[in-house]
N, C-alpha and C positions, 0 to 999 in steps of 0.2 A: 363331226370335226369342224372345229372354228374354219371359218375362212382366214386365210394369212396374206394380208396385204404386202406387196411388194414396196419396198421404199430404194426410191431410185435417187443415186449422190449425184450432187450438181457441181460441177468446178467455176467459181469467181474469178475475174480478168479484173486486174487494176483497170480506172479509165483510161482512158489516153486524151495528154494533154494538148489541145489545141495551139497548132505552130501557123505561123502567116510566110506565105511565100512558095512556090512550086518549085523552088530549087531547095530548103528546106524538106517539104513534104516527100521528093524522091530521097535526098539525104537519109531521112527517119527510115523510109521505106528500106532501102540498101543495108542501113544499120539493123533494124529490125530482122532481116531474114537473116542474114548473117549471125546475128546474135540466136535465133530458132538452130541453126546448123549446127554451132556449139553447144548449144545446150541439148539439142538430144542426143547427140555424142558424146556428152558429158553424163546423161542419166542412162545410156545405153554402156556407159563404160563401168559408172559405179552397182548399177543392177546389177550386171553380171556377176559380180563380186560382192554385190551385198543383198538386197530384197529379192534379186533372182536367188537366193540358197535358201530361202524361209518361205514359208507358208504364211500367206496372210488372212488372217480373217477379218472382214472390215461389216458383217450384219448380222446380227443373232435377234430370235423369236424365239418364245415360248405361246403356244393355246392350249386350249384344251379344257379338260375339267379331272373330276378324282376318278373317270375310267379309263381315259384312253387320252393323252397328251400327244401331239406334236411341238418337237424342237428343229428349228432353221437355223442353220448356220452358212453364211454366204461367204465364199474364198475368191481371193483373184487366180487363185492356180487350182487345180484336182487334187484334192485331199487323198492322199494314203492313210486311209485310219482302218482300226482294228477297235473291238469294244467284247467287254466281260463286265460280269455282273458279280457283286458282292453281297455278303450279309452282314448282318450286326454293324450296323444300320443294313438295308436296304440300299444298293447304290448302282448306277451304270456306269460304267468307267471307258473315257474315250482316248483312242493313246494316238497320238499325232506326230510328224517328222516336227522339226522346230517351228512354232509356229510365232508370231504376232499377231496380237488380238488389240486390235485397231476398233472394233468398237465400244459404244461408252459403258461402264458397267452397270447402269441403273435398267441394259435390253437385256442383260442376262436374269431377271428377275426371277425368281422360280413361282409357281403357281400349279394350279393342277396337280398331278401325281407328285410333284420333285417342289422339295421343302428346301431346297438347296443346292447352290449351284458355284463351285470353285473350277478357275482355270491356270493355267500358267506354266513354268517349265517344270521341268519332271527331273528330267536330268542330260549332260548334254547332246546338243541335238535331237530332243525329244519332251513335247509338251503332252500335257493332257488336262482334259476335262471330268471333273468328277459331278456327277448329280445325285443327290440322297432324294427318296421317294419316300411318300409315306407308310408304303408297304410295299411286300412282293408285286414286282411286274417283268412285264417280257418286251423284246423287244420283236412290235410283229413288221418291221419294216426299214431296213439302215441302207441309206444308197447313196453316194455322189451323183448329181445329173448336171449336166452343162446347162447355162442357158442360150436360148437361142437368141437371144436380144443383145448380147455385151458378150458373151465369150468366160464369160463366169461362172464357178461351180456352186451348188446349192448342195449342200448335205443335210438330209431330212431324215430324223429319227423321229420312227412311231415307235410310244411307248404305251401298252396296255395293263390294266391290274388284272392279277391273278392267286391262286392260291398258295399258299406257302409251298405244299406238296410240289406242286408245278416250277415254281420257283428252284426247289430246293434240287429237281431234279434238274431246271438249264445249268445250274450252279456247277454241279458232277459232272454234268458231260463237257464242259469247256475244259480246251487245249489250248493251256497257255501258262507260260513261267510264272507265279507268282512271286520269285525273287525279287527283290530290292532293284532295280534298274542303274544305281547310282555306284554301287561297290565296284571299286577299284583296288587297285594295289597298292597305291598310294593318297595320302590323306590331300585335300585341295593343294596346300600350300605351305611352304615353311618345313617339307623333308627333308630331316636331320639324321645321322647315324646314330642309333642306339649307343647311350653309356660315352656322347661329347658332354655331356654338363647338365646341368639342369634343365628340364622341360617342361616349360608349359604350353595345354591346349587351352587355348582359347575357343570358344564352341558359340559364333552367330544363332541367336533362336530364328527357327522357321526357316522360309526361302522357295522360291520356285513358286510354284502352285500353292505352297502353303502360307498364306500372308502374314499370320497371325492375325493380333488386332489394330483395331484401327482407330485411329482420335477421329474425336468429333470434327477436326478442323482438316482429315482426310490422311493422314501421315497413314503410313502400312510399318507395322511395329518388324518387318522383317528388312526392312531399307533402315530402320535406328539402330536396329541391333550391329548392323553387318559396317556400318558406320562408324560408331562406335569399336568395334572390334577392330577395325582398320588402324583407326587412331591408338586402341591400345598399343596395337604390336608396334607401331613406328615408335612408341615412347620405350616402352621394353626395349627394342631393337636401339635404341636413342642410347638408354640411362642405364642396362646392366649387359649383363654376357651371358645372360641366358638365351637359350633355345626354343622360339617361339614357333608354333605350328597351329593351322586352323581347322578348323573340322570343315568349315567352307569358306571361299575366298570372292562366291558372285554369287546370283541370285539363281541359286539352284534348291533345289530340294534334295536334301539327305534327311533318312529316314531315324529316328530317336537311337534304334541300337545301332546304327552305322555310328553316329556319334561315337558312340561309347568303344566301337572297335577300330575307327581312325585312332584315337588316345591312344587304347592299350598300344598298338600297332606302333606305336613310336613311342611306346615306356614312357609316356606324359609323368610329371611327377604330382603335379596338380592339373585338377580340370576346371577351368570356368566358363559358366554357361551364361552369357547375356538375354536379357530380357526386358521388355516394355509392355508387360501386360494391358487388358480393361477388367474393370471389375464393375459392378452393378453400381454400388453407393460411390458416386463422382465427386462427391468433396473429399474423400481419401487422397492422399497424395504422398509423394516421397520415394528414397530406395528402401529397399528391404532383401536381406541378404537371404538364402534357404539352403538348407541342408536338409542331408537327405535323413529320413524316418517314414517307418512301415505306419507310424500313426502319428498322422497330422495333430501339433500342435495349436492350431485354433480352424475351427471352419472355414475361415477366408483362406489358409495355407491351405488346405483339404478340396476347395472350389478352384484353387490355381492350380493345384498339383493334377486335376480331373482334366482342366481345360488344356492343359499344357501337353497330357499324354494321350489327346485326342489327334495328335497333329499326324500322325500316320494314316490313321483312317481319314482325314479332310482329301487325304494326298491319294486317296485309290491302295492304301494297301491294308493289309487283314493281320492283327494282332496276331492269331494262329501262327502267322508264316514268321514270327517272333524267332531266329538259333536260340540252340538249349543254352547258348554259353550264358545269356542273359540271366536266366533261371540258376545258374550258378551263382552268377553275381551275386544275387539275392542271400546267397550261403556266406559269401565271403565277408558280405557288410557284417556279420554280425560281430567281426571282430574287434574289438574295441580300439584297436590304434587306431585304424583308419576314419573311424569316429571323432576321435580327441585331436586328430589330427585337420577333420575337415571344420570342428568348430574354432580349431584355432585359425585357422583360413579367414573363416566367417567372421571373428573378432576383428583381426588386420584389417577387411575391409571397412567395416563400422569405423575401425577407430580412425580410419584414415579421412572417411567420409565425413565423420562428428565435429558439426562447425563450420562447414563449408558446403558441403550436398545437404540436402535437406534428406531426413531420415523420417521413416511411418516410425510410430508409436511400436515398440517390441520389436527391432527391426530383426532380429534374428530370430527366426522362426522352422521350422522344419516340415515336411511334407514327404510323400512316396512318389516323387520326380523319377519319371524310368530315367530321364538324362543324365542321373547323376548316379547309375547304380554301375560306374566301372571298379573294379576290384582293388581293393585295396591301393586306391588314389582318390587322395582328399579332393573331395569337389564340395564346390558351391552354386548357385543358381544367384546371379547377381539382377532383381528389378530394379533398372534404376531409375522408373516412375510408371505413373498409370495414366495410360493414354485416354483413359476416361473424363481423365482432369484436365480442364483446357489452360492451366499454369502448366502442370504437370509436361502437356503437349507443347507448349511454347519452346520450355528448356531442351526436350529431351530433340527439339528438330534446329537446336542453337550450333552452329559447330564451336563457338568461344564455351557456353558449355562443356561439348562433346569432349572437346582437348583437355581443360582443365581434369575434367572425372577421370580421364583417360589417365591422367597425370596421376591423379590420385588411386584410383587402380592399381598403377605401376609400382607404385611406392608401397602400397598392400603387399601385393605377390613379391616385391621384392625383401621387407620387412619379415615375410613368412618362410621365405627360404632363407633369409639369413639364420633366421632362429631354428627349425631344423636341421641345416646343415651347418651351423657354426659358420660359414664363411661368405663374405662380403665380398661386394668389387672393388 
């Protein structure tokens, strides 16, 4: 096992500027302590109430090599964590009370066994850490120890390679919920009574732990979406009398079919899903709208629809643990209204975009998005550009942007329910 260097943080003091005179220099001195009384009174009042409720983690390490990895993780308080192990991929999963991850993300690099390394919240009051390995491994060693030097806790996981057999048998014996963590009763934000008027969900991609993508210039595609989505609904909420509701409302993670059964759960009449994808080839740029189909209409739809339905597994959960009702779903698309109804969705938006947002070439495109497989409610998948593209990334982190499309959005979904249901505001 690599040696793991300690890295010890250092706190910087302003100078202090040179006063003339010994009636002065007591003055400063009197001010000075007096102003220390207040201020730790002031950070002893606001911890209580705010960084004393969170777990902080302020040092993370990875060593090791492809048999046997050590991961460090350094907290100011004693971790309560819990961890299981997954398949398809390979992954250890760490589940923490709320935490902040205070250090920089370039120490979480993954190396050795773990090909990858996602943190963040989970759902509330409760983060985790997901690591994908390159094959089966165990873990032969998970502990919190204080340290004796600063009063600090170290969480150190040894992970070892082993055989699938081995693997597949720690798998079976763990005792633990694989349900969703995030289901509720109620969807984030914007519960309305079944059968007041028209609904729509609005649906943030990604959240929590699962970041999506990222621009080159650092943006996290799941702060544009959730951005975005804000802006929509204040304009809806602004410009018609419809019923807006979110499938999230912060920076949480909910799981692809919770999506879909916050909607049903409040008779959405239309779903849309926001998005700010990457794609490989960076001079691509533009929106591009997506509906749903079992058979992607061009490979680029087919490579987004792949990446987009990986976001559960990023987030520590198992396809498997998928309700049947989802599988249903999949029976109900094949009816053709909800079809003709989600490409006329998808038109609205185009046309409303046409002139004013910049559109990809074929903007209307289809793919097998699980987020858009609710039953018989017209949904669409809205990119409204590729974080890959560093114009692309300018606009989509613009709020004079964000408002306008928002604008234009608004005026889609409104456009669309007027033409369904014949009536206007």
């Amino acid at each position: 096992m690599n040696t793991l260097a300690h890295i010890d943080t250092k706190r910087r003091h302003p100078d202090s500027q040179p006063i003339v005179g010994v009636a002065g220099i007591f003055a400063i001195i009197l001010l000075f302590a007096a102003s220390l009384l207040v201020t730790d009174a002031s950070l002893a009042a606001s911890g209580a109430g705010n960084a004393g409720d969170k777990l902080v983690a302020f040092e993370f390490r990875i060593a090791g090599d492809e048999v046997r990895t050590r991961v460090v993780i350094e907290f100011e308080q004693k971790p309560d964590f819990s961890y299981h192990l997954l398949a398809s991929p390979h992954r250890l999963v760490i589940d923490l009370p709320e935490t902040v991850f205070g250090f920089q993300d370039s120490l979480a690099k993954a190396r050795g066994l773990l090909t990858d390394v996602r943190y963040g919240a989970m759902a509330p009051g409760r983060s985790r850490i997901v690591f994908t390995s390159v094959g089966p491994v165990k873990v032969v060693m998970a502990d919190a120890m204080e340290s004796e030097s600063d009063g600090t806790f170290r969480l150190v996981v040894d992970l070892a390679a082993t055989s699938d057999n081995e693997f597949a048998s720690l798998v079976g014996q763990q005792q633990w919920d694989p349900a969703s963590p995030e289901k509720e009763t109620d969807i984030q934000s914007g519960t309305v009574d079944a059968g007041s008027g028209f609904t729509v969900a609005i649906d943030p991609g990604h959240g929590g732990i699962d970041t999506g993508a990222k621009g080159r210039g650092g943006a996290d595609e799941k702060d544009i979406t959730l951005a975005m989505v804000l802006a929509l609904k204040t304009a809806l909420e602004r410009d018609t009398d419809m019923n807006v509701v979110l499938t999230r409302d912060s920076d949480s993670f909910v799981s692809l079919s919770e999506r879909v059964r916050r909607a049903r759960q409040q008779s959405a009449d239309m779903f849309v899903s926001i998005h700010a994808d990457s794609i490989r080839v960076r001079g691509v740029r533009g929106a591009t709208v997506y509906t749903l189909s079992e058979k992607a209409s061009d490979q680029m739809a087919q490579q987004l629809a792949a990446q987009e339905n990986r976001s559960d597994l990023i987030a520590g959960l198992s396809l498997e643990d998928e309700p049947d009702t989802v599988a249903d779903i999949l029976i109900d698309l094949t009816r053709r209204e909800t079809r003709v109804f989600s490409d006329s969705l998808a038109a609205a938006v185009i046309g409303a975009f046409d002139g004013t947002v910049k559109l990809i070439n074929n903007p209307h495109r289809s793919a097998g998005f699980r987020v858009l497989r609710a039953p018989e409610v017209p949904s669409v998948l809205v990119e409204l550009g590729y974080l890959s593209n560093e114009d692309d990334e300018k606009l989509l982190t613009d709020p004079k942007w964000r408002n306008k499309t928002a604008d234009l959005l608004a005026l889609a979904i409104s456009a669309y329910r007027d033409k369904v249901t014949g009536v206007s505001n």
